[in-house]
Residue, then its C-alpha position, 0 to 999 in steps of 0.5 A: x736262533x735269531x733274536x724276535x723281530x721288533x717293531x720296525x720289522x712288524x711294521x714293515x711286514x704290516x704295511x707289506x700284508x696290507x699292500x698286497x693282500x687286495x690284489x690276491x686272487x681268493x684262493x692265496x693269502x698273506x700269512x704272517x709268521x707261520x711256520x712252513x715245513x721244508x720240502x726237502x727236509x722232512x724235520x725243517x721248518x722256515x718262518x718268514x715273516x710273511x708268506x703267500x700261501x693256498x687259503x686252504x693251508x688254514x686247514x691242511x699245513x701239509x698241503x704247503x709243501x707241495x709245489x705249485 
């Protein structure tokens, strides 16, 4: 397991959110450290440190594993 990101990582992926969430049409959202499940492995997960992902994700998380 990697070690957890420190504060130059947590700034860069804030500076990125905040540059880019404005220009996101309502429907897509920046997501910061949320774990994606693995289309093509039921028991993976990926925890990028920022991902854009359906605004209703919120409610659903399975609803990220199908391609858009």
């Amino acid at each position: 397991m990697p070690p957890t990101p420190r504060g130059k990582h947590a700034g860069t992926i804030r500076r990125l959110r905040v540059q880019i969430e404005f220009r996101l049409p309502e429907t897509l959202a920046p997501y910061e450290m949320s774990s994606v499940a693995m289309p093509e492995d039921p028991d993976g997960y990926a925890t990028p440190g920022l991902a854009i992902l359906i605004v209703v994700w919120e409610e659903d998380g399975s609803l990220a594993r199908r391609p858009w």
